[in-house]
Predicted model as a PDB file, atoms N, CA, C, CB and O in Angstrom, pLDDT in the B-factor column:
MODEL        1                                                                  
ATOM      1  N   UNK A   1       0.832  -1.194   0.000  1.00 52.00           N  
ATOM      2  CA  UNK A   1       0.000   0.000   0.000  1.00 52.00           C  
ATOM      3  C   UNK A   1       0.871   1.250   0.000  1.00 52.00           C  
ATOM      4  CB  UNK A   1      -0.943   0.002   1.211  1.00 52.00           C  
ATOM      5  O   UNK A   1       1.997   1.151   0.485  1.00 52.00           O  
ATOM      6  N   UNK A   2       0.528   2.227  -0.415  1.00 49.00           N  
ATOM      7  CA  UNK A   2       0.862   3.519  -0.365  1.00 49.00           C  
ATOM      8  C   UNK A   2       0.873   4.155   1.192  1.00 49.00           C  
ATOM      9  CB  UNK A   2      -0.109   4.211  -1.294  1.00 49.00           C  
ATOM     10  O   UNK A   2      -0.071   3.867   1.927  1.00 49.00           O  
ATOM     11  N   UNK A   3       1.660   4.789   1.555  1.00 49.00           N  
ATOM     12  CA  UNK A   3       1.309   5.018   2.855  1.00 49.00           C  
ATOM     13  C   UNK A   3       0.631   6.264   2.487  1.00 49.00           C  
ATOM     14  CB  UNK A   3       2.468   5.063   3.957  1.00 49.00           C  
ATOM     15  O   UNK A   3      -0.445   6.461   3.053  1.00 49.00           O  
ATOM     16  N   UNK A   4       1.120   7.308   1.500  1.00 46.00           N  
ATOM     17  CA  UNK A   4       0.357   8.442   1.261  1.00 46.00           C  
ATOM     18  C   UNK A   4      -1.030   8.526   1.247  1.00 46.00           C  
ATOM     19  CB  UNK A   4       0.672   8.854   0.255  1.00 46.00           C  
ATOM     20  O   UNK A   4      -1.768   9.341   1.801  1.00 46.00           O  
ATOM     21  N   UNK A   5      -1.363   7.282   0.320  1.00 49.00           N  
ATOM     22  CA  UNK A   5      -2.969   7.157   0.240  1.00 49.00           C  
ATOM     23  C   UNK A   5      -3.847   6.638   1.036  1.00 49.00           C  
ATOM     24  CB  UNK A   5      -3.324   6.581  -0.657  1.00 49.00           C  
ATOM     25  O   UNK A   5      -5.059   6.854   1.063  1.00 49.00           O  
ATOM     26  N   UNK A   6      -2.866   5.558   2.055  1.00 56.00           N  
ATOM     27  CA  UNK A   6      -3.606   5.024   3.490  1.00 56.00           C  
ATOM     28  C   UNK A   6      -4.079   5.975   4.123  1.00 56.00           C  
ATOM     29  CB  UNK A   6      -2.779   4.329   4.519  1.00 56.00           C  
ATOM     30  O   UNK A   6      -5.265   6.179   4.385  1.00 56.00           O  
ATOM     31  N   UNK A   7      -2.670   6.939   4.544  1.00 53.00           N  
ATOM     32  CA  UNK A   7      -3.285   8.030   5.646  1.00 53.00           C  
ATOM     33  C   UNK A   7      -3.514   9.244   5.315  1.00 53.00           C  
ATOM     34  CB  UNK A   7      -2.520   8.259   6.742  1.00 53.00           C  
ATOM     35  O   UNK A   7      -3.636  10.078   6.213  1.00 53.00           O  
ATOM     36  N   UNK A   8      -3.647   9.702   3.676  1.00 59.00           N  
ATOM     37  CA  UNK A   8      -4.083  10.951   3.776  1.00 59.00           C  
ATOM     38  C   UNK A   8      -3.104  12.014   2.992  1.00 59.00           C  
ATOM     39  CB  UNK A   8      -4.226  11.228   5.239  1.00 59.00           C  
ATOM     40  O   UNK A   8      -3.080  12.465   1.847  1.00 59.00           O  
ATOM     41  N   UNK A   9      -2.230  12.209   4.293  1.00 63.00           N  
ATOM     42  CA  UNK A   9      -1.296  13.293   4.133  1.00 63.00           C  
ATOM     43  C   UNK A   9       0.049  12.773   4.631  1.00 63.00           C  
ATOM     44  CB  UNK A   9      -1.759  14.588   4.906  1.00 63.00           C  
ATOM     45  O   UNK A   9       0.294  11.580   4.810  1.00 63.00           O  
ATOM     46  N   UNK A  10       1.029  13.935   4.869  1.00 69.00           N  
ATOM     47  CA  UNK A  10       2.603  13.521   5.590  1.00 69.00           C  
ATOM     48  C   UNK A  10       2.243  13.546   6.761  1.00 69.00           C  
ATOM     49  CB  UNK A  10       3.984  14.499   5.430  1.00 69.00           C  
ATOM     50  O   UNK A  10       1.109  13.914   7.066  1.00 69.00           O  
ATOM     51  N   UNK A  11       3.174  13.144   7.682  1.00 75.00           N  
ATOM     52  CA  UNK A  11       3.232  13.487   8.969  1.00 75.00           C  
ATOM     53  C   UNK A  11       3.474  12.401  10.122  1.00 75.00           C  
ATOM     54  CB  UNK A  11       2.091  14.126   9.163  1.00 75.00           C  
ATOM     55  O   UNK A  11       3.621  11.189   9.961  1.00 75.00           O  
ATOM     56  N   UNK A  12       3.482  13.136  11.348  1.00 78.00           N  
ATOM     57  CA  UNK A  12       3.016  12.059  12.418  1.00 78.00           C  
ATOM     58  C   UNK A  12       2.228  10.535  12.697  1.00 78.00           C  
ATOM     59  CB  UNK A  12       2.404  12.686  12.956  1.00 78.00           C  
ATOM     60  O   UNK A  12       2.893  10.087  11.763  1.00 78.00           O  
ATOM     61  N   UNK A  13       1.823   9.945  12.916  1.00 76.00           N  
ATOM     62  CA  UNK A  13       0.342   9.555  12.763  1.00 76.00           C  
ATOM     63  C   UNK A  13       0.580   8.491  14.093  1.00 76.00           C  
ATOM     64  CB  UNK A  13      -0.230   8.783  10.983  1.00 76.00           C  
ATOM     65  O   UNK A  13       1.642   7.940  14.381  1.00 76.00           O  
ATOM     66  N   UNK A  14      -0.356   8.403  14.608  1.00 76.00           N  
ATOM     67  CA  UNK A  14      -1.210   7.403  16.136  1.00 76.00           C  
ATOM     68  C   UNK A  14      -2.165   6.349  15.521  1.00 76.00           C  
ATOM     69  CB  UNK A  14      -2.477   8.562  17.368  1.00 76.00           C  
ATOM     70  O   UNK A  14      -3.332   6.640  15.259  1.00 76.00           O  
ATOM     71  N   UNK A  15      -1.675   5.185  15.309  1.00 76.00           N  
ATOM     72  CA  UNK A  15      -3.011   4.361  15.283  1.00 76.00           C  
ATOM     73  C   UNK A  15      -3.369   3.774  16.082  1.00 76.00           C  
ATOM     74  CB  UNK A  15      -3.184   3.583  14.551  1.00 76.00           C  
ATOM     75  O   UNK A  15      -2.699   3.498  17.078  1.00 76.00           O  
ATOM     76  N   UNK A  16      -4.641   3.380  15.853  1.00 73.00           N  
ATOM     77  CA  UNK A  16      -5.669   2.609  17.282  1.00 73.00           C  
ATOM     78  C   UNK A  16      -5.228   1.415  17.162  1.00 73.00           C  
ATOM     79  CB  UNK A  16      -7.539   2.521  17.245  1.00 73.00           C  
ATOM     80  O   UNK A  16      -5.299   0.756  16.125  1.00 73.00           O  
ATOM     81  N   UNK A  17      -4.618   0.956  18.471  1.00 74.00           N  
ATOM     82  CA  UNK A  17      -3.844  -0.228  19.157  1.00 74.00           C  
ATOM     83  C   UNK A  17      -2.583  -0.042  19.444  1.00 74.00           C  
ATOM     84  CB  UNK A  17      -3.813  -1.376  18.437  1.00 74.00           C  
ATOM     85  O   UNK A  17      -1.723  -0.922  19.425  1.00 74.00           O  
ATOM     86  N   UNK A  18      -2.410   1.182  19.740  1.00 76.00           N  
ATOM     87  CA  UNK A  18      -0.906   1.631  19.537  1.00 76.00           C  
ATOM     88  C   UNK A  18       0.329   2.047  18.715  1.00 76.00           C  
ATOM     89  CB  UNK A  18      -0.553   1.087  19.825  1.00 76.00           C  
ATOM     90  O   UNK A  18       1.403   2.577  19.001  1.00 76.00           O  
ATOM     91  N   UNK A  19      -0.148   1.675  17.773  1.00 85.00           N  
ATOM     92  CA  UNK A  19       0.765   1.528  16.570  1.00 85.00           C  
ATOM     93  C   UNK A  19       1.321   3.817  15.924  1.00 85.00           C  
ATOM     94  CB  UNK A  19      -0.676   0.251  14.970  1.00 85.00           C  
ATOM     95  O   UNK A  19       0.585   4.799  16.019  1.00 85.00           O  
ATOM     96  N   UNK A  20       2.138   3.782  15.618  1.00 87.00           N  
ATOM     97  CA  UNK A  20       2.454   4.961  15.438  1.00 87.00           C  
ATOM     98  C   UNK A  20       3.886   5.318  14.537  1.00 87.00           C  
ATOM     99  CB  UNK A  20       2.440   5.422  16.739  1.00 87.00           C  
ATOM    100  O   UNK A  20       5.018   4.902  14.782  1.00 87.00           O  
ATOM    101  N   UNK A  21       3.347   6.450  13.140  1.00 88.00           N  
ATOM    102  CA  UNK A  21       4.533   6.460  12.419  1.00 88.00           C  
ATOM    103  C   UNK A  21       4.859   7.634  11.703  1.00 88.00           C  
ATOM    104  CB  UNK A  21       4.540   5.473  11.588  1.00 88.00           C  
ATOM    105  O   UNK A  21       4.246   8.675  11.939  1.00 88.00           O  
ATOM    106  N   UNK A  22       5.914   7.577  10.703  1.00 89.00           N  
ATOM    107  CA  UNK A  22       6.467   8.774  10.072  1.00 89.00           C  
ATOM    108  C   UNK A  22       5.631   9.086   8.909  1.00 89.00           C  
ATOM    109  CB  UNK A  22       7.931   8.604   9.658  1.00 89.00           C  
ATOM    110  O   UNK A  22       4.915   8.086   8.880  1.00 89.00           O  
ATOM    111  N   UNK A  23       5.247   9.848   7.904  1.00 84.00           N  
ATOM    112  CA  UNK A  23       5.096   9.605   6.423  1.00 84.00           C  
ATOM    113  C   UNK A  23       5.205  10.859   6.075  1.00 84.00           C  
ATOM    114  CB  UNK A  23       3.819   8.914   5.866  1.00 84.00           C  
ATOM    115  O   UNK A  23       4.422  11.758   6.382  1.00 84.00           O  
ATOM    116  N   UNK A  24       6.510  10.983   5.204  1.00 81.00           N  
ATOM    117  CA  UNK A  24       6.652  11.734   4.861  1.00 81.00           C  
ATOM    118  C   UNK A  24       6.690  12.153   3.543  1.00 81.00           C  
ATOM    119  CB  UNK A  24       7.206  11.832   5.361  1.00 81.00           C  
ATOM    120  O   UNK A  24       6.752  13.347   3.254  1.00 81.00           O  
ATOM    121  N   UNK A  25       6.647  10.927   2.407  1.00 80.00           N  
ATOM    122  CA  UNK A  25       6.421  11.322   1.295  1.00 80.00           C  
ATOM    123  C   UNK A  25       5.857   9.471   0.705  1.00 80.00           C  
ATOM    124  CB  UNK A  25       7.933  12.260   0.609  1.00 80.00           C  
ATOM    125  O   UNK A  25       5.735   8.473   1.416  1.00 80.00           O  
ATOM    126  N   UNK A  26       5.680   9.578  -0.447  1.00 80.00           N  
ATOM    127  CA  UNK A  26       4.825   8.209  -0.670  1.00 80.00           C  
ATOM    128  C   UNK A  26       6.064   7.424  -1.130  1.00 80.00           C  
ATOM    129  CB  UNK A  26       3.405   8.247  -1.928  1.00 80.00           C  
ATOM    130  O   UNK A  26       7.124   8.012  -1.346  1.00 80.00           O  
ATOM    131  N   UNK A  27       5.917   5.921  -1.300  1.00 82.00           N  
ATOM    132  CA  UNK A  27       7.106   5.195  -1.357  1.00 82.00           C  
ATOM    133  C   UNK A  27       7.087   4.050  -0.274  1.00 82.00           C  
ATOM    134  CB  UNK A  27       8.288   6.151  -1.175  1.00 82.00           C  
ATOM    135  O   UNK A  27       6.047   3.707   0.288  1.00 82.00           O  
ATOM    136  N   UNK A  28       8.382   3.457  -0.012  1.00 87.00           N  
ATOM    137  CA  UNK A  28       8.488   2.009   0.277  1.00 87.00           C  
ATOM    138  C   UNK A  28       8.658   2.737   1.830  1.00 87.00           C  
ATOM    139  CB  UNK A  28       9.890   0.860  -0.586  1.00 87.00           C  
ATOM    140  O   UNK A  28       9.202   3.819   2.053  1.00 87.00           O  
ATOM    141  N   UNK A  29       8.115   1.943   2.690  1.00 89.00           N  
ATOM    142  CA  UNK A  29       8.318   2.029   4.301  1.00 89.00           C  
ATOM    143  C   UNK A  29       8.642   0.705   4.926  1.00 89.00           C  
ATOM    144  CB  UNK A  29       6.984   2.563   5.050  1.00 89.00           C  
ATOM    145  O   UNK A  29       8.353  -0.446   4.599  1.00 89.00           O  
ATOM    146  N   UNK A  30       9.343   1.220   5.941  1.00 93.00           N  
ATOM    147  CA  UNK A  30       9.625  -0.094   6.816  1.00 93.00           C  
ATOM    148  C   UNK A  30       8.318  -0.076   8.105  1.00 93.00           C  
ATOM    149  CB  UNK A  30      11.488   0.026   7.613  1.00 93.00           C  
ATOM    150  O   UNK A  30       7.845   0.910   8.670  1.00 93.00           O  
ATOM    151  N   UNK A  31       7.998  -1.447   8.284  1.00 91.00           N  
ATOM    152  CA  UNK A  31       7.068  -1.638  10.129  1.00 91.00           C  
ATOM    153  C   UNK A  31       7.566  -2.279  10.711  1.00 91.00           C  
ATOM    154  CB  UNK A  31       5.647  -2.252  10.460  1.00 91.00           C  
ATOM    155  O   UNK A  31       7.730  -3.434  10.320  1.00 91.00           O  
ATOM    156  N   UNK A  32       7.967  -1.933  11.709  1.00 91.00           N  
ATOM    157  CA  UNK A  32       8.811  -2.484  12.720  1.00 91.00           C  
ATOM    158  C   UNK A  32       7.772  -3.315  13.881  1.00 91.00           C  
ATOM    159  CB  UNK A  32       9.735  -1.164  13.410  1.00 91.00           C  
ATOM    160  O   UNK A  32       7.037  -2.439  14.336  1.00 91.00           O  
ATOM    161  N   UNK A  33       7.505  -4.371  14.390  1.00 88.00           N  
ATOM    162  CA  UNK A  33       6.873  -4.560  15.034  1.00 88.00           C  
ATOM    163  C   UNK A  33       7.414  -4.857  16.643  1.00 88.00           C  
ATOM    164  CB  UNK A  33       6.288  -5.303  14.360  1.00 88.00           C  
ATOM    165  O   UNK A  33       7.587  -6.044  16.918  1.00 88.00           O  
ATOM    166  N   UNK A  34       7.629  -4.069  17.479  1.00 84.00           N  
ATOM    167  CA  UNK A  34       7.911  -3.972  18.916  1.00 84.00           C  
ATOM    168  C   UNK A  34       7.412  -4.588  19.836  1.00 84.00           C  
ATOM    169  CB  UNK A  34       7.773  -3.016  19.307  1.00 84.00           C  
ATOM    170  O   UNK A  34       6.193  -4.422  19.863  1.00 84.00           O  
ATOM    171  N   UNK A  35       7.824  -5.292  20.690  1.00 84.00           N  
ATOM    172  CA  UNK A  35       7.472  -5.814  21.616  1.00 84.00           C  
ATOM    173  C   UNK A  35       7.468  -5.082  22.950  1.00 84.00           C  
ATOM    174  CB  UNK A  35       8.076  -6.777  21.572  1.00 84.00           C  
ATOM    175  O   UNK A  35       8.391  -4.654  23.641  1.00 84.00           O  
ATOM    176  N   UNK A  36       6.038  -5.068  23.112  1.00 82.00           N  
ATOM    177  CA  UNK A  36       5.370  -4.583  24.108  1.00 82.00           C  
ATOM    178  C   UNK A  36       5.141  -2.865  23.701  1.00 82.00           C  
ATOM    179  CB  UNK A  36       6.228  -4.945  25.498  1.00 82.00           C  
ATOM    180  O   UNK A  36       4.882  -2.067  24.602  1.00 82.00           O  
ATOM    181  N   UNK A  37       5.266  -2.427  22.286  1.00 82.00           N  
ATOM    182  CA  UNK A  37       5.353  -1.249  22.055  1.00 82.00           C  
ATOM    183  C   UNK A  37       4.667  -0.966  21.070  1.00 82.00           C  
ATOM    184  CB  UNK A  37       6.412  -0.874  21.972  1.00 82.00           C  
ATOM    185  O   UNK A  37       4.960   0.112  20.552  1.00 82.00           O  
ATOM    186  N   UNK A  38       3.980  -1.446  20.678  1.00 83.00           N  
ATOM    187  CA  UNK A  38       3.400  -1.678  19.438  1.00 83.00           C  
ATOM    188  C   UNK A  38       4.168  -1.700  18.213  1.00 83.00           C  
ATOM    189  CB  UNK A  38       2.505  -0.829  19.285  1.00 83.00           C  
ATOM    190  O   UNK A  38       5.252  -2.280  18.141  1.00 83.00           O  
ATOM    191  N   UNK A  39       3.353  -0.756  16.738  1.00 89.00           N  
ATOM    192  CA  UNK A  39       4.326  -0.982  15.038  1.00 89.00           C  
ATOM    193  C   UNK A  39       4.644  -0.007  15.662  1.00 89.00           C  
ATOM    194  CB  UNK A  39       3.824  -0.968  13.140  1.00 89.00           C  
ATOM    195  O   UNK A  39       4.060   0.574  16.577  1.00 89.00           O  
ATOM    196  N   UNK A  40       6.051   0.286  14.930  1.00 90.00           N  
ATOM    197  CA  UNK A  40       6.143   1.556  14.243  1.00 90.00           C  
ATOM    198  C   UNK A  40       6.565   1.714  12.437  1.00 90.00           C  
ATOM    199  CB  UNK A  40       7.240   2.264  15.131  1.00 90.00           C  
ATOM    200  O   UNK A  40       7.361   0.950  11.892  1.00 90.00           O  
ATOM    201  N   UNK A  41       5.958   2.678  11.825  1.00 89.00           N  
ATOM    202  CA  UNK A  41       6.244   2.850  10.741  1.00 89.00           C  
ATOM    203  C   UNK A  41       6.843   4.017  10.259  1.00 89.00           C  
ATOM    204  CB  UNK A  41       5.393   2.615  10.251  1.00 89.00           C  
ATOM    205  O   UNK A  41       6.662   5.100  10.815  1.00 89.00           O  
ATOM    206  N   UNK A  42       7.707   3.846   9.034  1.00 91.00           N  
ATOM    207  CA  UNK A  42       8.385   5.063   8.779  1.00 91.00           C  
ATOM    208  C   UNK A  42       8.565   4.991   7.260  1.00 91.00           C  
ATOM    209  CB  UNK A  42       9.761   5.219   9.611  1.00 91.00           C  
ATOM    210  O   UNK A  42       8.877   3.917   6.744  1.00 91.00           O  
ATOM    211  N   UNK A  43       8.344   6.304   6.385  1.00 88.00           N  
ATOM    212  CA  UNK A  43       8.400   6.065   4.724  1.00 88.00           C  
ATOM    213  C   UNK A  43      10.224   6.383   4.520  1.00 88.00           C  
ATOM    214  CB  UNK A  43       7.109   7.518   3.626  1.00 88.00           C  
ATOM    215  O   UNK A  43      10.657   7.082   5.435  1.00 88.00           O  
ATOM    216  N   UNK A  44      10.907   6.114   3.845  1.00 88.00           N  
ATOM    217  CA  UNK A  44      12.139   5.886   3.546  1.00 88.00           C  
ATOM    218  C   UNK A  44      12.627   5.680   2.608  1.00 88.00           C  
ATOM    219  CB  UNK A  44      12.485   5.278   3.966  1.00 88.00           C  
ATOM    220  O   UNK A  44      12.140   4.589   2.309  1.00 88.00           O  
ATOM    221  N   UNK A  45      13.461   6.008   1.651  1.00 88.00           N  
ATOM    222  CA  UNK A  45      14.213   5.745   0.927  1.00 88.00           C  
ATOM    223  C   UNK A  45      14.999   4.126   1.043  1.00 88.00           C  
ATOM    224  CB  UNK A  45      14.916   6.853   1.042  1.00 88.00           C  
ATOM    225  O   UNK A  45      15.521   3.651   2.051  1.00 88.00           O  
ATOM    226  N   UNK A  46      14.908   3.624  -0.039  1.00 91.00           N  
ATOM    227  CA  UNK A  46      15.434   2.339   0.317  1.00 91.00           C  
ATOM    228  C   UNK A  46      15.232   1.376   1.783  1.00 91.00           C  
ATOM    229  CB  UNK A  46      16.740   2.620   0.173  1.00 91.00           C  
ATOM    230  O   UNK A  46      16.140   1.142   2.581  1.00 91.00           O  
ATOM    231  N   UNK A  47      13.580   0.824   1.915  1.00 91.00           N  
ATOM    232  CA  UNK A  47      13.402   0.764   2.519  1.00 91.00           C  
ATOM    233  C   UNK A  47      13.875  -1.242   2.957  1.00 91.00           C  
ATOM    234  CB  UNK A  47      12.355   1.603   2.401  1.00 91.00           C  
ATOM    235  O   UNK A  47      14.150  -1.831   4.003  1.00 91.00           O  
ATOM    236  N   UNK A  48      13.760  -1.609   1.676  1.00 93.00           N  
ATOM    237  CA  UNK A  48      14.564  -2.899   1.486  1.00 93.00           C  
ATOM    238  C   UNK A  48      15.782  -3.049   2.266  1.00 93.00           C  
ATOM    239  CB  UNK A  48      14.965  -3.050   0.111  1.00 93.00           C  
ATOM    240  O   UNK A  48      15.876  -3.837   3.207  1.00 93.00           O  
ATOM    241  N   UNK A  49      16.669  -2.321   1.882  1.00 94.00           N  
ATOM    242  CA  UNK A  49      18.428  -2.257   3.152  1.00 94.00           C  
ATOM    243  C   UNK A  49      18.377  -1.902   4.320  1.00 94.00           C  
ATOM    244  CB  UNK A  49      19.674  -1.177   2.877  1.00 94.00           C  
ATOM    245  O   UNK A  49      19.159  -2.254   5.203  1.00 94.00           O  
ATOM    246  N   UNK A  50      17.094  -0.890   4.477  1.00 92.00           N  
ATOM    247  CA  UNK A  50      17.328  -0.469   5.845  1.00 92.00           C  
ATOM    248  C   UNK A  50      16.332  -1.819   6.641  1.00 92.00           C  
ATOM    249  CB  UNK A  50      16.729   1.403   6.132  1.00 92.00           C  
ATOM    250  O   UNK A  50      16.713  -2.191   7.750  1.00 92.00           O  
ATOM    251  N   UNK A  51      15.440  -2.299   6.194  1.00 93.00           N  
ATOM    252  CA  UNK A  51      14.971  -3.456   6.894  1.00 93.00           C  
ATOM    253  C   UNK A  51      15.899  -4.879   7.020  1.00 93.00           C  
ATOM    254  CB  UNK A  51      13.708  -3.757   6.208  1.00 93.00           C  
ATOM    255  O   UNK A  51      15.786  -5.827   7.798  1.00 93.00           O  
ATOM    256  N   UNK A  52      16.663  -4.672   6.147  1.00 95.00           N  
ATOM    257  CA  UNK A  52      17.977  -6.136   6.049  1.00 95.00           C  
ATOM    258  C   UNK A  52      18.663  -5.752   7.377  1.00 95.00           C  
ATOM    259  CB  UNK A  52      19.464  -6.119   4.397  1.00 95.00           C  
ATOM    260  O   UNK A  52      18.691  -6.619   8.250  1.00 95.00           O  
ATOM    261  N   UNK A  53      19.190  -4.609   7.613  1.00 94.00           N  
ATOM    262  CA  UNK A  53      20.156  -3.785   8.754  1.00 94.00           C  
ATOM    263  C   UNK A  53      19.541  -4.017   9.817  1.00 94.00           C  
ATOM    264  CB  UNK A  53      20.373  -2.184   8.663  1.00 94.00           C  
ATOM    265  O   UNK A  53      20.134  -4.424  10.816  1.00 94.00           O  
ATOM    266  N   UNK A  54      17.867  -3.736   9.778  1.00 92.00           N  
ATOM    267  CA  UNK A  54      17.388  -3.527  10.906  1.00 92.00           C  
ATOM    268  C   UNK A  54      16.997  -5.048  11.215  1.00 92.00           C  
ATOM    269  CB  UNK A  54      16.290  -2.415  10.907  1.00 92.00           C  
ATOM    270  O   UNK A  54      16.788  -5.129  12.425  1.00 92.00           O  
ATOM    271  N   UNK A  55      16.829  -6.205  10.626  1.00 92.00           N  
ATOM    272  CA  UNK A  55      17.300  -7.614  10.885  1.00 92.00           C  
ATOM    273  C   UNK A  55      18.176  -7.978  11.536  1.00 92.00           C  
ATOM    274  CB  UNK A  55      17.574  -8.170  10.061  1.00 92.00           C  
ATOM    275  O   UNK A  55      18.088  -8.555  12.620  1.00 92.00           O  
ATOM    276  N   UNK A  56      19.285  -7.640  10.863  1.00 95.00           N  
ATOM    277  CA  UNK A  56      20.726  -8.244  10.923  1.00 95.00           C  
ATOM    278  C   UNK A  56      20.897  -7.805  12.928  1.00 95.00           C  
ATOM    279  CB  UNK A  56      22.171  -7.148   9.444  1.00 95.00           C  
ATOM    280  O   UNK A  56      20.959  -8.501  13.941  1.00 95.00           O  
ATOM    281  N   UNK A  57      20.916  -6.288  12.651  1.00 93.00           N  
ATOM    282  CA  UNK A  57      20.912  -6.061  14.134  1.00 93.00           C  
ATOM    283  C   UNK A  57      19.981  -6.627  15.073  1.00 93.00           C  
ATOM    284  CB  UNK A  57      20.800  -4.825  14.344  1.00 93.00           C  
ATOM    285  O   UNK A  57      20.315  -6.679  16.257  1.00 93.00           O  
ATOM    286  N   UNK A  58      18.867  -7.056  14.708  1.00 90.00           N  
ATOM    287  CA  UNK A  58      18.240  -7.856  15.752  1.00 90.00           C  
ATOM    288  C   UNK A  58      18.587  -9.190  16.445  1.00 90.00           C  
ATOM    289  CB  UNK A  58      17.207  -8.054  15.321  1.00 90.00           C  
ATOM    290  O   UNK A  58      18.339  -9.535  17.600  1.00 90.00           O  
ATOM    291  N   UNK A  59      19.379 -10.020  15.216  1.00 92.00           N  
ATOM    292  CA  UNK A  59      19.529 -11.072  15.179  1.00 92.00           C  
ATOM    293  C   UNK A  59      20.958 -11.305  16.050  1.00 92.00           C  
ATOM    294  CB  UNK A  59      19.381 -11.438  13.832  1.00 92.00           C  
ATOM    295  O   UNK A  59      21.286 -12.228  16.795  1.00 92.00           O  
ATOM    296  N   UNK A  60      21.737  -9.958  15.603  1.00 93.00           N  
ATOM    297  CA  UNK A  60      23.041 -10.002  16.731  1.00 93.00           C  
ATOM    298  C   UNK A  60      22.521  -9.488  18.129  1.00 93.00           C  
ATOM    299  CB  UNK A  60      24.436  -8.900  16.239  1.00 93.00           C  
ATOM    300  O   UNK A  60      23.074  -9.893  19.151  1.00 93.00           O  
ATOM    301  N   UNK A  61      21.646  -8.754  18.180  1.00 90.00           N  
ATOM    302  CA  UNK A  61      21.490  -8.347  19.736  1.00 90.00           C  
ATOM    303  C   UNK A  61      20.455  -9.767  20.476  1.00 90.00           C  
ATOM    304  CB  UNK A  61      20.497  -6.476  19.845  1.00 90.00           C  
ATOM    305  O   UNK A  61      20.387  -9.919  21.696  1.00 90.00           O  
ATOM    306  N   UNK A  62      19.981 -10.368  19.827  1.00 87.00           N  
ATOM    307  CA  UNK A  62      19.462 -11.821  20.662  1.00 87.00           C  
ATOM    308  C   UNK A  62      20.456 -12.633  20.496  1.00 87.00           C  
ATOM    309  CB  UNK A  62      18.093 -12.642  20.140  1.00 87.00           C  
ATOM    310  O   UNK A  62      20.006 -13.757  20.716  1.00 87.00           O  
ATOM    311  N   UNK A  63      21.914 -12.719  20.144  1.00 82.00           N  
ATOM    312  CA  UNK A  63      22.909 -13.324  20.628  1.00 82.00           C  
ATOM    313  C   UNK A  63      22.730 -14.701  19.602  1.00 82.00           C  
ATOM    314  CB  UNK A  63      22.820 -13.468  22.318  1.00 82.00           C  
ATOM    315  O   UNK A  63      23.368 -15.716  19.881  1.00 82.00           O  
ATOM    316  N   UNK A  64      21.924 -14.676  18.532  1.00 67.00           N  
ATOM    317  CA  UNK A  64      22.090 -15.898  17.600  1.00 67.00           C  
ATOM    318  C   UNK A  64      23.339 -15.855  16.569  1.00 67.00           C  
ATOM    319  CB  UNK A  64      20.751 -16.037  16.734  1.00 67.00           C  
ATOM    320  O   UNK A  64      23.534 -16.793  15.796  1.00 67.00           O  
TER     321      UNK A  64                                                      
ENDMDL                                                                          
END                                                                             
């Protein structure tokens, strides 16, 4: 999905269940899903590498 066209406009945004994110222009976003914190989402440039990174680091900080 578009995040532009999901929510509207740029900006902030709060969703119901907690969830809360960036959008700042339309394009590929990463969702991060947090534990005990709900999503968070953010629109990004190359959102493919920065989700590999944001893997990779998960996978070293649980010590696998």
């Amino acid at each position: 999905d578009d995040p532009m066209v999901t929510v509207g406009a740029g900006g902030r945004r709060v969703a119901a269940g907690g969830g809360c994110g960036v959008v700042m222009r339309t394009g590929s976003a990463i969702r991060v899903h947090r534990v005990g914190a709900g999503v968070f989402t953010v629109t990004v440039d190359d959102a493919e590498t920065g989700a590999a990174l944001l893997a990779a680091e998960a996978e070293r900080a649980s010590g696998r």
